[in-house]
LOTIKOL-349184 format. One record per residue (C-alpha): residue in three letters; x, y, z. Coordinates in steps of 0.001 Angstrom, whole numbers, always signed. Each point is the difference from the previous one (the first is absolute). Example, Ala and Ser with C-alpha at 12.3 -4.5 7.8 and 13.67 -1.06 7.14 Angstrom:
BEGIN
@resn = Ala; x = +12300; y = -4500; z = +7800 $
@resn = Ser; x = +1370; y = +3440; z = -660 $
This chain:
BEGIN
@resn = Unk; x = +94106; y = +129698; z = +110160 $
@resn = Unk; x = -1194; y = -3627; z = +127 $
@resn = Unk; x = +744; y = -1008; z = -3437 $
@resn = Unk; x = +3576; y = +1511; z = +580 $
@resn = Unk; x = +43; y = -2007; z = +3221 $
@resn = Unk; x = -1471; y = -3085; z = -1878 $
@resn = Unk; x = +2168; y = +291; z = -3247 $
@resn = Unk; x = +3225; y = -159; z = +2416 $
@resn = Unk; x = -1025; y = -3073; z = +2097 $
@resn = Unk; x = -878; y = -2093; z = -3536 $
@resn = Unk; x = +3259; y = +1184; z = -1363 $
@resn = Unk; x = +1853; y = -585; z = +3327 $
@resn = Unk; x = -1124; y = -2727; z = +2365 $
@resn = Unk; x = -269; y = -3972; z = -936 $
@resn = Unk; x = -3692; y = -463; z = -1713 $
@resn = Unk; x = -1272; y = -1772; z = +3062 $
@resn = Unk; x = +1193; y = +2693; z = +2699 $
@resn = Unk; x = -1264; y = +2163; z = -2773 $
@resn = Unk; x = -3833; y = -1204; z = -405 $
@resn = Unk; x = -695; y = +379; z = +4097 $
@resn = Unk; x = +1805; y = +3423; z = +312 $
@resn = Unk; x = -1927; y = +1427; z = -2880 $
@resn = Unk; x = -3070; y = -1930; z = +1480 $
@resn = Unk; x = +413; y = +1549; z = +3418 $
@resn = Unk; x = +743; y = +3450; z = -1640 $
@resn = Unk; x = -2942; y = -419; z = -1909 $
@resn = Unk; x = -2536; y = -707; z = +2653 $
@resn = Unk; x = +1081; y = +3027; z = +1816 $
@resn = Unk; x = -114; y = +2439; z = -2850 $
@resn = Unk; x = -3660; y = -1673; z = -511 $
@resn = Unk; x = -1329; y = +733; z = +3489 $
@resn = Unk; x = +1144; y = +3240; z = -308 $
@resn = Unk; x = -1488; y = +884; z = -3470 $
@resn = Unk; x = -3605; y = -1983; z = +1787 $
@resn = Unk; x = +429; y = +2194; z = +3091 $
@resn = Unk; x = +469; y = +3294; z = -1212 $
@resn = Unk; x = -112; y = +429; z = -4345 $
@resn = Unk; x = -3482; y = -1604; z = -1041 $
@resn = Unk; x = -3238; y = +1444; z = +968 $
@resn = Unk; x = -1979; y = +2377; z = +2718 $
@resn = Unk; x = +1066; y = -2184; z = +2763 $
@resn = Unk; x = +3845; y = +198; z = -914 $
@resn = Unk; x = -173; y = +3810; z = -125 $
@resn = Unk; x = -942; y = +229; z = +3602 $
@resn = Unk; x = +2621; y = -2542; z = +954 $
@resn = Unk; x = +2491; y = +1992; z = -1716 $
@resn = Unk; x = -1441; y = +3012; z = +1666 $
@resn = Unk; x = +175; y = -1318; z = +3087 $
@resn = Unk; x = +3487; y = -1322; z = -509 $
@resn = Unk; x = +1148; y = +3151; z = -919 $
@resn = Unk; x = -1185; y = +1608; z = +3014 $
@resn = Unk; x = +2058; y = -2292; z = +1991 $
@resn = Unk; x = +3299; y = +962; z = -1706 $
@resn = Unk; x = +775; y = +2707; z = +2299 $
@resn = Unk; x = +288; y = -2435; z = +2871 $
@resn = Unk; x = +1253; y = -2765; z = -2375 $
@resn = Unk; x = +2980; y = +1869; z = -796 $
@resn = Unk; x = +217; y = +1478; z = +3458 $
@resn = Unk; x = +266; y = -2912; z = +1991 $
@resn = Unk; x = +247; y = -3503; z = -2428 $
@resn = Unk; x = +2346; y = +1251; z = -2944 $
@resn = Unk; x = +2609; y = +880; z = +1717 $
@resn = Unk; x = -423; y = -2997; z = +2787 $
@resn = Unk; x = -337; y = -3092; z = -2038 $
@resn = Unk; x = +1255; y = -2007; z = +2612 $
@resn = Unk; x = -2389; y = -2700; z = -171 $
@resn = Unk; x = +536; y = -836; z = -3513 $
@resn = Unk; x = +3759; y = +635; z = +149 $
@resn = Unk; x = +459; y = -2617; z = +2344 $
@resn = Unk; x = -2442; y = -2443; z = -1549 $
@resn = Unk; x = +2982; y = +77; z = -2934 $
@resn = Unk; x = +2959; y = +524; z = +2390 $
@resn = Unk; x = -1416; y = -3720; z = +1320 $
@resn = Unk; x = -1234; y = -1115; z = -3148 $
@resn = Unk; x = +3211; y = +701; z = -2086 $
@resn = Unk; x = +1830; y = -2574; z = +2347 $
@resn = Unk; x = -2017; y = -2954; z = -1920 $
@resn = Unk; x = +1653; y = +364; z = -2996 $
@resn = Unk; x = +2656; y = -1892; z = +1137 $
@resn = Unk; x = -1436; y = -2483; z = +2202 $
@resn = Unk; x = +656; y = -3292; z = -1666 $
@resn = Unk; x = -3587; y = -1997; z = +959 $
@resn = Unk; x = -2480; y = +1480; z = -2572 $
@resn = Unk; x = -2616; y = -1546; z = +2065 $
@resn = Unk; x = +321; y = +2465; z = +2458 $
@resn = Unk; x = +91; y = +2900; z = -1679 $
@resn = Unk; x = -3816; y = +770; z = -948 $
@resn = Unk; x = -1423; y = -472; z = +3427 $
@resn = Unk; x = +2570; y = +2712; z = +1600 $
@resn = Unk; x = -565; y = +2114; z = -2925 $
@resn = Unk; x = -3659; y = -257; z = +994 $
@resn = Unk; x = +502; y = +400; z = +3641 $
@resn = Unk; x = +2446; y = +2919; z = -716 $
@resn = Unk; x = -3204; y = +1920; z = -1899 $
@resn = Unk; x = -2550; y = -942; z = +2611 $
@resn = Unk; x = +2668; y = +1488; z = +2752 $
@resn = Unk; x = +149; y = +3018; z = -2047 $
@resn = Unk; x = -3697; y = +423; z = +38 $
@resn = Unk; x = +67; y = -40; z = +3911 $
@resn = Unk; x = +2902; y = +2727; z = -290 $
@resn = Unk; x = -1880; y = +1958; z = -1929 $
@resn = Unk; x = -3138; y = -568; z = +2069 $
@resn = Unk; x = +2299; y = +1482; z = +3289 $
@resn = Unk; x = +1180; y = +2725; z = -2476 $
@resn = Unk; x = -3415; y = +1196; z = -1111 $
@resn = Unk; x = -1057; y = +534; z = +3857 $
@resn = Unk; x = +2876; y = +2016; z = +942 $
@resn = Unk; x = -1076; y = +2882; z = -1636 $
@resn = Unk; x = -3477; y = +1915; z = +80 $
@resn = Unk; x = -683; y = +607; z = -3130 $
@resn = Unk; x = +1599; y = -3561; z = -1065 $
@resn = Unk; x = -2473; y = -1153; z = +2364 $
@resn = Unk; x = -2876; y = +1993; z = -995 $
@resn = Unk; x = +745; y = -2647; z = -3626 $
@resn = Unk; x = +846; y = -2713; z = +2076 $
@resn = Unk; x = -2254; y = -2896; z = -2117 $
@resn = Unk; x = +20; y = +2385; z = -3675 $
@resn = Unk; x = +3912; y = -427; z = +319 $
@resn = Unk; x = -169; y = -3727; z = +1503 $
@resn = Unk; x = -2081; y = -654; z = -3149 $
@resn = Unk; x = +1782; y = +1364; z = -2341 $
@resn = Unk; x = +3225; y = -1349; z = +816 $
@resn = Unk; x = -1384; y = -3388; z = -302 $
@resn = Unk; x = -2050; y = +805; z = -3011 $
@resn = Unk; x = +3966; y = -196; z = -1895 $
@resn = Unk; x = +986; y = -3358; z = +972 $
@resn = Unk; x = -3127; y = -2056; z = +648 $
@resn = Unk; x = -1070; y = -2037; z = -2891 $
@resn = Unk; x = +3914; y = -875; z = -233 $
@resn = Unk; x = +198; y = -900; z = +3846 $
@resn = Unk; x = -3170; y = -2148; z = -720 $
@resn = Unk; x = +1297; y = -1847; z = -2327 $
@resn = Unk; x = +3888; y = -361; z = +1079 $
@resn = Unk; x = -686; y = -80; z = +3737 $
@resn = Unk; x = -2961; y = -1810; z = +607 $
@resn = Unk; x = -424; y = -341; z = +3899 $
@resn = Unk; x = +3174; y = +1697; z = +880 $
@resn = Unk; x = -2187; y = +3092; z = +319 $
@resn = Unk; x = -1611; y = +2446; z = +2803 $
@resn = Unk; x = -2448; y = -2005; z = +669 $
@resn = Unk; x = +1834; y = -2759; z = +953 $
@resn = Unk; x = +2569; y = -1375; z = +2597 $
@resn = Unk; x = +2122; y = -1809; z = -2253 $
@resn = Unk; x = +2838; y = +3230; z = +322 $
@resn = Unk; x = -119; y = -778; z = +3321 $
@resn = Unk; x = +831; y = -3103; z = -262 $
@resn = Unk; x = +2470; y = -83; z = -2612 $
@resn = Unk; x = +2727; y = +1574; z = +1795 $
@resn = Unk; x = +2834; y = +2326; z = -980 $
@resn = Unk; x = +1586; y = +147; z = -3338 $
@resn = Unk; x = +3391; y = -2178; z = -734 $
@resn = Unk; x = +2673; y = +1582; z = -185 $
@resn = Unk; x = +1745; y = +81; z = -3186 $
@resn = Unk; x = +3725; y = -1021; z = -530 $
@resn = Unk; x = +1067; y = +3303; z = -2136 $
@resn = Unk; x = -1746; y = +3126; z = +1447 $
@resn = Unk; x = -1726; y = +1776; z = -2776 $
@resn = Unk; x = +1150; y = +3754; z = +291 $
@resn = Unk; x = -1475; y = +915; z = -3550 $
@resn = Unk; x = -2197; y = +3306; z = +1211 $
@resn = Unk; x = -3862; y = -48; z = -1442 $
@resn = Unk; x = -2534; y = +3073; z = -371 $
@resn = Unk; x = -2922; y = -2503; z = -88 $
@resn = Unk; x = -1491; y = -3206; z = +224 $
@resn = Unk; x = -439; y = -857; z = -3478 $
@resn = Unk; x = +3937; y = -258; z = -379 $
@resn = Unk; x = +438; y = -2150; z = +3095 $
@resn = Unk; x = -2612; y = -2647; z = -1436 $
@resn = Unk; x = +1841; y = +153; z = -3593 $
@resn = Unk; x = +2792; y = -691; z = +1536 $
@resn = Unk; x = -1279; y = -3252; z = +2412 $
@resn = Unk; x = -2140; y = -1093; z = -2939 $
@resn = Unk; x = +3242; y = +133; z = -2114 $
@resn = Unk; x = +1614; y = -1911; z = +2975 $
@resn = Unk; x = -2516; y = -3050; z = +331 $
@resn = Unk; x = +1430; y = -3062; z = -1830 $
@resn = Unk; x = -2267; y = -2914; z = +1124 $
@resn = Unk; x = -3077; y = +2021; z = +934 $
@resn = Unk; x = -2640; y = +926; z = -2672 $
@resn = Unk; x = -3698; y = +1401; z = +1184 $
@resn = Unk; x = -1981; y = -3112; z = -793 $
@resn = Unk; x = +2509; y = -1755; z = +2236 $
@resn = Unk; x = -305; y = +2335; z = +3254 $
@resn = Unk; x = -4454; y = +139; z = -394 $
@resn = Unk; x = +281; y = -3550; z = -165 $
@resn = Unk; x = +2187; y = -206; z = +3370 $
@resn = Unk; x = -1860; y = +2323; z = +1236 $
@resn = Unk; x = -3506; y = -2110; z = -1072 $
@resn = Unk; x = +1321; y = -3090; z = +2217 $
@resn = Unk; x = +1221; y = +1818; z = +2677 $
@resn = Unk; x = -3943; y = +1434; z = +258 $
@resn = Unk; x = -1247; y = -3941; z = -414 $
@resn = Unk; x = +2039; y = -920; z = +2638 $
């Protein structure tokens, strides 16, 4: 499924759009594979994941509201014109969803009962990418705080998603002025000041 998945965005999306979607894609599929297809210890993750499915499917598959509306708000900075902006929000936005899903996790009991497992995991997908595009626009920070809310863009974007990884394609595809080296260096002399 990922090469199909990779094969489309090379063939699809502009090469440098293209390089951090397979990137991000990549570093999940690798976390998983670590987590729960190589060795003694990933059998009893997988194990224990599997024993969770019951209540996963219960409770978060049908109720992905936390994620949903991480890309209900995210998909609205594809057309905000000030690139600048774009990557802290989209950070903010995934460290909001993380204290959704935190809220979400304790309002069942046996959610609850995998409160931290689930917390874990969930990060487990995103964080090397986070690390590296967000820098301290993170949880353990008050920088989201601080930033304020989004801008509003000038053409609502009503295209509907099923997941992150199309949102960011999308804003990455959208960002004329701003590359990565760019927004860590910003980010750098913010920290130095």
């Amino acid at each position: 499924m990922v090469s199909t998945v990779e094969l489309f965005i090379r063939e699809c999306v502009p090469k440098k759009v293209a390089d951090m979607t397979v990137m991000i894609l990549y570093t999940i599929k690798g976390n998983l594979l670590r987590r729960y297809c190589s060795g003694e210890k990933s059998t009893n993750e997988a194990r224990k994941l599997i024993g969770m499915a019951p209540c996963i499917n219960a409770y978060l598959q049908p109720d992905d509201r936390c994620s949903m509306r991480f890309v209900n708000q995210t998909k609205q900075l594809v057309n905000v014109k000030d690139d600048w902006v774009k990557m802290p929000h989209i950070c903010c936005g995934y460290v909001e969803s993380m204290r959704c899903l935190d809220r979400q996790l304790n309002e069942q009991a046996c959610l609850r009962e995998h409160h931290d497992y689930l917390m874990d995991l969930s990060r487990s997908f995103i964080t090397s990418i986070s690390d590296i595009m967000c820098g301290d626009y993170n949880e353990d920070t008050d920088r989201c705080e601080k930033l304020g809310p989004p801008p509003v863009p000038s053409v609502v974007n009503t295209k509907q998603y099923k997941t992150f990884i199309w949102v960011m394609t999308d804003i990455l595809a959208s960002m004329k002025t701003l590359t990565l080296a760019k927004f860590r260096a910003e980010q750098e002399q913010q920290q130095q000041q």
